[in-house]
VOKE-210127 format. One line per 10 residues: their letters; for each residue x, y, z of N, C-alpha, C, CB. Coordinates in Angstrom, 3 decimals. Glycine has a CB too. Example, Ala and Ser with C-alpha at 12.3 -4.5 7.8 and 13.67 -1.06 7.14 Angstrom:
% residues 2
as) 13.190,-5.690,7.800,12.300,-4.500,7.800,13.200,-3.300,7.800,11.308,-4.473,9.046 | 12.850,-2.250,7.080,13.670,-1.060,7.140,12.900,0.030,7.870,14.084,-0.598,5.725
END
This chain:
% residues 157
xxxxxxxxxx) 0.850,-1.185,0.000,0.000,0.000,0.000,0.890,1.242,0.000,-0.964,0.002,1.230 | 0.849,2.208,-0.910,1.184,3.724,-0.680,0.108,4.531,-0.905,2.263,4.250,-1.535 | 0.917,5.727,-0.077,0.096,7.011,0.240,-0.027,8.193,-1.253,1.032,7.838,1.701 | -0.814,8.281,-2.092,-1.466,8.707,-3.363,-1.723,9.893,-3.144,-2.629,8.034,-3.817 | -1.334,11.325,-3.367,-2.436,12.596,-3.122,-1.681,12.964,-5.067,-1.977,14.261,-1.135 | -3.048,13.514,-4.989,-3.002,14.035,-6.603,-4.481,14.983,-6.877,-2.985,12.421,-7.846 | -4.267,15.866,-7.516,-6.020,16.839,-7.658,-6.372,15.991,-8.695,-6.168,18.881,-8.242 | -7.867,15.615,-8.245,-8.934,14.653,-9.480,-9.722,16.315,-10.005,-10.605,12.968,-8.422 | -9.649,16.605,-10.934,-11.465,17.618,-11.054,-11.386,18.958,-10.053,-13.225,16.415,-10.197 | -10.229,19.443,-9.900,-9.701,20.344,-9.081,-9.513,20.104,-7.534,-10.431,21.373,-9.280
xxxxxxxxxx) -10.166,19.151,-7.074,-10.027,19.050,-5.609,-9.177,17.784,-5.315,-11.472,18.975,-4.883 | -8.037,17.958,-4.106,-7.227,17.654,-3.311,-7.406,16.681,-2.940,-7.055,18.265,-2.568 | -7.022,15.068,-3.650,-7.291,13.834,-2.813,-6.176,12.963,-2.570,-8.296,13.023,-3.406 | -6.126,12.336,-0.816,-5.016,11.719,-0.705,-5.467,10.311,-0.318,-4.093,12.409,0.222 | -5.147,9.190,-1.007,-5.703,8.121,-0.304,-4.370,6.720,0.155,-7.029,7.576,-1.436 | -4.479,5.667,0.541,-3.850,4.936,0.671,-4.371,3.533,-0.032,-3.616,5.060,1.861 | -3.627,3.257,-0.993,-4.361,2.767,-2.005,-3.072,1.348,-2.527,-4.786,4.240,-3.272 | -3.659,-0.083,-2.932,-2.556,-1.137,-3.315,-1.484,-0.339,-4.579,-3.463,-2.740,-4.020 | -0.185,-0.586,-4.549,0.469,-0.499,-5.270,0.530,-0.688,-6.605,0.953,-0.830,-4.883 | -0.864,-2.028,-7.115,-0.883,-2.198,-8.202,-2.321,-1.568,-8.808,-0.575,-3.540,-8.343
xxxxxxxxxx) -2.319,-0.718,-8.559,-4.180,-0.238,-8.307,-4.196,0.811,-9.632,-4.704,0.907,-6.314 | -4.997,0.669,-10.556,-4.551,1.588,-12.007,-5.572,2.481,-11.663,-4.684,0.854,-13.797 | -5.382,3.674,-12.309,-5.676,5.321,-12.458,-7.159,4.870,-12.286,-5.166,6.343,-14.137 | -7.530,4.287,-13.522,-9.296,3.996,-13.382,-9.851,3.128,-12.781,-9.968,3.726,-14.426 | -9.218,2.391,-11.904,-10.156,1.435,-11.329,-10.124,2.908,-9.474,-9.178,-0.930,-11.218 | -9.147,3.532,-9.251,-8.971,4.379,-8.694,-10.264,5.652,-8.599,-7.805,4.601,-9.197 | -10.152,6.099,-9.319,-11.251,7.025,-10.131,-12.808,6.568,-9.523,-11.145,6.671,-12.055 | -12.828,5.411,-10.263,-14.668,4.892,-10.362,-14.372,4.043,-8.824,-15.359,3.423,-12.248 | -13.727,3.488,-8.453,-13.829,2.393,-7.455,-13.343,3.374,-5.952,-12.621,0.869,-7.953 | -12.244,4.062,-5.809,-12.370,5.032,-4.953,-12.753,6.328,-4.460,-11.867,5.038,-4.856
xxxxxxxxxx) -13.182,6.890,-5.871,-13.452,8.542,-5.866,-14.905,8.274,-6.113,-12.582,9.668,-7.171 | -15.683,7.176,-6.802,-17.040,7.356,-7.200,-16.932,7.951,-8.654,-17.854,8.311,-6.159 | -16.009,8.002,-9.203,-16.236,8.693,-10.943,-16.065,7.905,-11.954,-15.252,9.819,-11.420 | -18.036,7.701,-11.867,-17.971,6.068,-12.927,-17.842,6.821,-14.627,-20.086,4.749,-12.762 | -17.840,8.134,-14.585,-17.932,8.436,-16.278,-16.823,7.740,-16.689,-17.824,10.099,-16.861 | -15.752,7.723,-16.091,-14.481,6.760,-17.141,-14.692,5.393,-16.857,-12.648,7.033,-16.760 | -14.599,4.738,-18.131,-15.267,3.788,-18.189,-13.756,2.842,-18.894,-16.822,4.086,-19.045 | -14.016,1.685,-18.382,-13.268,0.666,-18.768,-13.768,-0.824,-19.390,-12.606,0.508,-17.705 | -13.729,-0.560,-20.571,-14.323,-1.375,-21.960,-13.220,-2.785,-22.224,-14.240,-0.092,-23.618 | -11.804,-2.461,-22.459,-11.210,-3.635,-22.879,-10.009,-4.321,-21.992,-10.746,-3.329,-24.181
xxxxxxxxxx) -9.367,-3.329,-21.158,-8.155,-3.741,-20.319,-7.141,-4.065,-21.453,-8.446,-5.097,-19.243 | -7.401,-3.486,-22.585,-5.761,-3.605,-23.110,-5.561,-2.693,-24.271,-5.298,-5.213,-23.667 | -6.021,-1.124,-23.451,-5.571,0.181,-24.525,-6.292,0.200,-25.707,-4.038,0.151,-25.051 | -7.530,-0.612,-26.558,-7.369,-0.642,-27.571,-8.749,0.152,-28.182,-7.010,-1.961,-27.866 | -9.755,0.548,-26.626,-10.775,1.185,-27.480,-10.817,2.242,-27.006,-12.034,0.674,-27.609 | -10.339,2.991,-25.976,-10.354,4.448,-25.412,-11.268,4.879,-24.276,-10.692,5.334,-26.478 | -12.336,3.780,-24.017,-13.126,4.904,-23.280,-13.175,4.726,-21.538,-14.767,4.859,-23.916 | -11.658,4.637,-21.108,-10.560,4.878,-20.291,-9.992,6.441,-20.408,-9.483,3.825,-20.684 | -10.113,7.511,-21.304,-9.243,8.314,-21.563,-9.831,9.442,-20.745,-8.984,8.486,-23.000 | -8.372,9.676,-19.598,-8.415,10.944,-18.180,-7.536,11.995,-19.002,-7.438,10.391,-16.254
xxxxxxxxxx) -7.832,12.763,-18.581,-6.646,14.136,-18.218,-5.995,14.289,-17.516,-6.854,15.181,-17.977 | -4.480,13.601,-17.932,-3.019,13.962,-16.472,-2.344,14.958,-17.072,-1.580,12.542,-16.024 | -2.130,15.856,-16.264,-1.389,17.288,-16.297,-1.688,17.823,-17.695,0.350,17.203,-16.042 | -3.256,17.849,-17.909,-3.322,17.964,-19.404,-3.446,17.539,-20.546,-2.845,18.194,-19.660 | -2.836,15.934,-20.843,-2.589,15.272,-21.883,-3.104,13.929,-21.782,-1.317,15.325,-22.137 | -3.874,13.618,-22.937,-4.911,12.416,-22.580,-3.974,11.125,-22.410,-6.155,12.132,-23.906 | -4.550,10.158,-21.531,-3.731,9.024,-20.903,-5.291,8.066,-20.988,-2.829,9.428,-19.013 | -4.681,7.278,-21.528,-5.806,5.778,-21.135,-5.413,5.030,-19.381,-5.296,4.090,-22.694 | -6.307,5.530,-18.840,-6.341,5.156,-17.240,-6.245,3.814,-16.906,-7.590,5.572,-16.559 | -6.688,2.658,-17.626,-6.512,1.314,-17.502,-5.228,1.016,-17.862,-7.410,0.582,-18.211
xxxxxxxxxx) -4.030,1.410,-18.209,-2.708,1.367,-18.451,-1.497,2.277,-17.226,-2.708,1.964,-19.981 | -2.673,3.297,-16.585,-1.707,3.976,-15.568,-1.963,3.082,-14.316,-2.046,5.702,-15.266 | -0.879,3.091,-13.497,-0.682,2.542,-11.912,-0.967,4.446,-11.321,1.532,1.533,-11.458 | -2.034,4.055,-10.539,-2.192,5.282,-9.974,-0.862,6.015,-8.835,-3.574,5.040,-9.249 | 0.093,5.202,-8.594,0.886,5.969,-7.890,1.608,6.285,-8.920,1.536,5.462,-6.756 | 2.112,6.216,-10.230,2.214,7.173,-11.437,1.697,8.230,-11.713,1.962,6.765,-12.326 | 0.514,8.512,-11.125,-0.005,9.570,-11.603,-0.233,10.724,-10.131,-1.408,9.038,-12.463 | 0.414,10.303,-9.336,0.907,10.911,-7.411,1.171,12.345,-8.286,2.962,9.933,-6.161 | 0.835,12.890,-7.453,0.745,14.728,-7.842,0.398,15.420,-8.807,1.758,15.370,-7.876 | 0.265,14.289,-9.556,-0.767,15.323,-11.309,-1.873,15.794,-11.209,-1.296,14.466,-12.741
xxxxxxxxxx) -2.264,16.388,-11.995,-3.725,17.033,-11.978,-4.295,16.137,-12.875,-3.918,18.653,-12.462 | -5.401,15.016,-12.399,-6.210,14.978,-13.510,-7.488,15.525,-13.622,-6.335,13.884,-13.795 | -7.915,15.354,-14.769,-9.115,15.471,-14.988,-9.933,14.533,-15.304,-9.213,16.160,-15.653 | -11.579,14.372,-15.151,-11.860,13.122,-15.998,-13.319,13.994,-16.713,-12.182,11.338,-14.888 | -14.387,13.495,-17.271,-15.306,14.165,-17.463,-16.284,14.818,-16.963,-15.568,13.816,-17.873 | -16.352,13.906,-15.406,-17.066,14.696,-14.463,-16.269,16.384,-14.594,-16.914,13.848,-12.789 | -15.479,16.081,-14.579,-14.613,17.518,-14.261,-14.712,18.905,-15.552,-12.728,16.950,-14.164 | -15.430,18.033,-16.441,-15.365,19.521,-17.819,-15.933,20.242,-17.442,-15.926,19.534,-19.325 | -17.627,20.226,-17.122,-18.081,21.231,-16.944,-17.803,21.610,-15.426,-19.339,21.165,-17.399 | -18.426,23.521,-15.348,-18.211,23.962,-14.033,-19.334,23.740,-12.890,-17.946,25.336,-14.164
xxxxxxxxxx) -20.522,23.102,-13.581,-21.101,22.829,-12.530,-22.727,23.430,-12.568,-20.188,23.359,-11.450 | -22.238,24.644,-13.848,-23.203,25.116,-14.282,-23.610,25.141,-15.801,-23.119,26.121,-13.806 | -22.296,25.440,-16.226,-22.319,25.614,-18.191,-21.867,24.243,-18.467,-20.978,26.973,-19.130 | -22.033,23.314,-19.617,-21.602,22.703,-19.810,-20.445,22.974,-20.822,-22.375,22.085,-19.852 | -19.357,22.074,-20.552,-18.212,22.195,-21.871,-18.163,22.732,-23.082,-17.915,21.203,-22.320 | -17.226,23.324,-24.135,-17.811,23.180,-25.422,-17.988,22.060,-25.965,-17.253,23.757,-26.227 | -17.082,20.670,-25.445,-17.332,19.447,-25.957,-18.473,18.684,-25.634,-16.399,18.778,-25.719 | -19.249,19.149,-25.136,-19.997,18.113,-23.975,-21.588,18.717,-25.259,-19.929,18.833,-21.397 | -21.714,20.099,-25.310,-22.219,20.980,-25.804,-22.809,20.347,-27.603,-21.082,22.181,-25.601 | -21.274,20.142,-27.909,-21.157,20.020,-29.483,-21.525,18.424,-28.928,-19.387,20.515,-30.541
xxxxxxxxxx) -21.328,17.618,-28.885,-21.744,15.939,-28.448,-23.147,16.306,-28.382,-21.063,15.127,-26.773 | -24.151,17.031,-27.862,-25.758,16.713,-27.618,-25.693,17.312,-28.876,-26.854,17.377,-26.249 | -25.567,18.571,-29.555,-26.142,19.388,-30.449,-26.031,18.643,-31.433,-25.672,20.642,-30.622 | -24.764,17.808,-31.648,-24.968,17.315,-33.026,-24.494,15.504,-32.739,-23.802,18.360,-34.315 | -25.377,15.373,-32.094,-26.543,13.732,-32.109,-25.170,13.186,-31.746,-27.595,12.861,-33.996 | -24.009,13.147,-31.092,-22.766,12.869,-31.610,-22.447,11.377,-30.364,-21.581,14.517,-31.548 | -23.184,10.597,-29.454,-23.737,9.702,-28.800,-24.870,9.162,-29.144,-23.823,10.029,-27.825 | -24.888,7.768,-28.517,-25.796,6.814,-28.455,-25.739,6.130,-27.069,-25.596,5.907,-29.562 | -25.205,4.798,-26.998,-25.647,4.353,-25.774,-24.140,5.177,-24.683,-25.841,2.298,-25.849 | -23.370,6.201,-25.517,-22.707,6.393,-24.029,-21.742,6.146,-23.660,-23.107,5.941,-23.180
xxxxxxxxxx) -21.070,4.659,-23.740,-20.080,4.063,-23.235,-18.844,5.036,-23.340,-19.936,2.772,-23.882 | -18.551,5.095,-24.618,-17.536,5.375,-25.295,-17.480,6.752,-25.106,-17.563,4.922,-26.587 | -18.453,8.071,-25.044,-18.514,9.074,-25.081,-17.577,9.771,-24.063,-19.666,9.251,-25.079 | -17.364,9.183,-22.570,-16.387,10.236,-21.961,-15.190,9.671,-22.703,-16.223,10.293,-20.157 | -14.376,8.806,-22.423,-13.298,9.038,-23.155,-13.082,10.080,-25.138,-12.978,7.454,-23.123 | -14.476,9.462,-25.565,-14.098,10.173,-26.731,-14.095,11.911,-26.239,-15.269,9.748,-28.041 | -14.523,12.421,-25.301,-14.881,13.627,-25.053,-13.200,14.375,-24.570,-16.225,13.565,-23.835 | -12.809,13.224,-23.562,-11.190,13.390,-23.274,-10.850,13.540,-24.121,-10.347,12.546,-22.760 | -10.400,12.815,-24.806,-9.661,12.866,-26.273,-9.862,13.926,-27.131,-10.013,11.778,-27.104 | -10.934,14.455,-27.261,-11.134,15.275,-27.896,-10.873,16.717,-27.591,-12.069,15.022,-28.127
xxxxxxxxxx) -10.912,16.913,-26.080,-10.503,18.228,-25.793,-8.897,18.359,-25.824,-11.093,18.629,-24.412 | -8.301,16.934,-25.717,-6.710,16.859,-25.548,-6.152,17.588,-27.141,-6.105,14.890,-25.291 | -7.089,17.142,-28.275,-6.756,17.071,-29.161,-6.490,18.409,-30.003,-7.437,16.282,-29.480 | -8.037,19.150,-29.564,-8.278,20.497,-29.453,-7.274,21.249,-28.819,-9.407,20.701,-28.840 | -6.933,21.332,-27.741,-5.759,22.147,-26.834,-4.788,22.221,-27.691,-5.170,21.470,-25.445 | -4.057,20.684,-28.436,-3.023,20.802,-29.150,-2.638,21.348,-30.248,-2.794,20.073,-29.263 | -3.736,21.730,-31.106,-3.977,22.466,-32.274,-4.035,23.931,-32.375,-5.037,22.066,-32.703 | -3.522,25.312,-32.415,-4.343,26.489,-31.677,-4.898,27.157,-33.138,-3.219,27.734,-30.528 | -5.538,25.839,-33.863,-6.626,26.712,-34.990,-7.900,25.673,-35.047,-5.843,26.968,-36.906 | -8.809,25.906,-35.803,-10.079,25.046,-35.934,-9.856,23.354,-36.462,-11.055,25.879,-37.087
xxxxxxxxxx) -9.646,22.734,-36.171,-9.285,21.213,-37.069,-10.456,20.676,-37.955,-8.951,19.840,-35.950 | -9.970,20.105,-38.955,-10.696,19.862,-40.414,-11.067,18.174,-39.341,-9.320,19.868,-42.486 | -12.533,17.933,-40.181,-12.718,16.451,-40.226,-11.541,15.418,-40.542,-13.705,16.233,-41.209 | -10.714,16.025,-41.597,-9.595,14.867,-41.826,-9.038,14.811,-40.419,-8.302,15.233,-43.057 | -8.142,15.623,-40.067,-7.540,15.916,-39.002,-8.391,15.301,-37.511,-7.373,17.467,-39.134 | -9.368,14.724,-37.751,-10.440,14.519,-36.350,-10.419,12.686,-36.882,-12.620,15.708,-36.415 | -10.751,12.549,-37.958,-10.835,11.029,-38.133,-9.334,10.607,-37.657,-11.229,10.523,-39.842 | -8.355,11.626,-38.321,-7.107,10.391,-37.933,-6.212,10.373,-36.557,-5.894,10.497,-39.088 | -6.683,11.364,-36.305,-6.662,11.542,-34.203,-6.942,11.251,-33.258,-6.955,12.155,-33.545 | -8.283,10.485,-33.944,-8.969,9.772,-32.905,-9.643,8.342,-33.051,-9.920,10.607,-32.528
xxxxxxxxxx) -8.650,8.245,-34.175,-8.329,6.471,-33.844,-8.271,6.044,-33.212,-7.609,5.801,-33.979 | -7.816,6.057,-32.078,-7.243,5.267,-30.845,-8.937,5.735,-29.753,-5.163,6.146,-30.112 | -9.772,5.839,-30.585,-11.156,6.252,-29.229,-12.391,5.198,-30.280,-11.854,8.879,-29.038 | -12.962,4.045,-29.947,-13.739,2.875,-30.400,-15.040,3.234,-29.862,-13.204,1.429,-29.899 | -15.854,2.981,-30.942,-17.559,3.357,-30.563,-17.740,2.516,-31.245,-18.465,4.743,-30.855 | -18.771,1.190,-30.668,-19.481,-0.167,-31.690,-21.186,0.308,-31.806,-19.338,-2.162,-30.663 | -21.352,2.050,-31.654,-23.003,2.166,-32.120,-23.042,3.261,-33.329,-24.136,2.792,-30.681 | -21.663,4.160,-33.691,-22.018,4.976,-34.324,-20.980,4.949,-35.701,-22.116,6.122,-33.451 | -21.222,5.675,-36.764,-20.281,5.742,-37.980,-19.412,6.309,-37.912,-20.622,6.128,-38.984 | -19.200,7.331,-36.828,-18.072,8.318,-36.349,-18.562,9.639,-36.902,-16.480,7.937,-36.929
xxxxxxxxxx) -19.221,9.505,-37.589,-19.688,11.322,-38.769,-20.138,12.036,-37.670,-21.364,11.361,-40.316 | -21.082,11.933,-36.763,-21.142,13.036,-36.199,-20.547,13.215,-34.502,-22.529,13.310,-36.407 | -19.852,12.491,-34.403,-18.724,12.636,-33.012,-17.356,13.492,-34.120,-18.036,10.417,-32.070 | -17.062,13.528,-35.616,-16.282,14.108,-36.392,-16.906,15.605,-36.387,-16.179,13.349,-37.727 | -18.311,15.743,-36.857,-18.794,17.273,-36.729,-18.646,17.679,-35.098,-20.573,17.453,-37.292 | -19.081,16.676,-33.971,-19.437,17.379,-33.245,-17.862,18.325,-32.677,-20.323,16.482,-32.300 | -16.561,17.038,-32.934,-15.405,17.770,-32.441,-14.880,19.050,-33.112,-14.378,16.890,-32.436 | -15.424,18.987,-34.615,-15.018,20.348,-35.428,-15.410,21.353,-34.849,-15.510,20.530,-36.752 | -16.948,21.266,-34.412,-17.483,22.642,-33.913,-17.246,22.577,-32.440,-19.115,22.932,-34.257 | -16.865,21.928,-31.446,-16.188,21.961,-30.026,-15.041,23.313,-30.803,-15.288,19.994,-29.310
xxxxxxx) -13.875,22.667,-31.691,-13.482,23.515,-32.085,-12.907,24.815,-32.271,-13.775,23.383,-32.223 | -14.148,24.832,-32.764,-14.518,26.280,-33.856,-14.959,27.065,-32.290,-16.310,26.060,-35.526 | -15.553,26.747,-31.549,-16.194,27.173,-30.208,-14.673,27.674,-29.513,-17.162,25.695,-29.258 | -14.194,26.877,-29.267,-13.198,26.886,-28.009,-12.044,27.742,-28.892,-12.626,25.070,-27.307 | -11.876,27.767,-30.029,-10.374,28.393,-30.764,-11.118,30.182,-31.007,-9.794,27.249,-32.887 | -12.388,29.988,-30.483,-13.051,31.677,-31.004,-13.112,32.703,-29.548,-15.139,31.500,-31.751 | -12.755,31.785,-28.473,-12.648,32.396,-27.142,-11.494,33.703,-27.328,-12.130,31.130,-25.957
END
């Protein structure tokens, strides 16, 4: 067992937690934050994907004492409580979910992706970025619009 403090979603948590204990079973199993969701246990569909110090990480691959003093984020954490995200925003407006699963990580991913860019990103640029994020209900077309106009939103601030 070691002693873990790291900010989840802005607030200050320290726990004492097994050594082999990964980021997301951490998250949903000690903090209560079932939005990250764990689909395959071996990296390959995304919807595991947190925010550590910023930069998207598939949580079923981190040992949470790896991630001891980072800031993450997960999706509970986009919005403030009142407004919702621009990603969260562009996902309802343009139909860009179905049953869900997959949606917080694709939502991680997508703001990681956004941050990294500092102009609007083309659909090309969204299909081949977010490969590494698996949805078995939708064609991807409109989780592709919905991230363009997240976007177009967040690069017009």
């Amino acid at each position: 067992m070691s002693m873990v403090g790291l900010e989840v979603n802005g607030r200050l948590v320290s726990k004492d937690v097994p050594d082999n204990m990964l980021l997301a079973e951490f998250l949903r199993d000690s903090l209560g934050l079932t939005g990250t969701h764990v689909g395959c246990d071996t990296t390959q569909c995304g919807c595991c994907i947190v925010l550590v110090d910023g930069v998207s990480v598939k949580s079923c691959t981190v040992l949470v004492a790896n991630a001891k003093d980072s800031r993450v984020v997960t999706v509970e954490g986009l919005s403030d409580g009142v407004h919702l995200h621009p990603i969260q925003e562009a996902f309802i407006e343009h139909h860009a979910l179905q049953c869900g699963f997959c949606t917080p990580g694709m939502m991680m991913s997508a703001v990681d992706l956004i941050n990294r860019h500092a102009r609007v990103l083309t659909p090309e640029e969204v299909r081949s970025e977010m490969e590494g994020n698996l949805c078995r209900c939708t064609g991807y077309h409109n989780i592709v619009k919905a991230i363009v106009a997240a976007s177009e939103k967040m690069h017009a601030r």
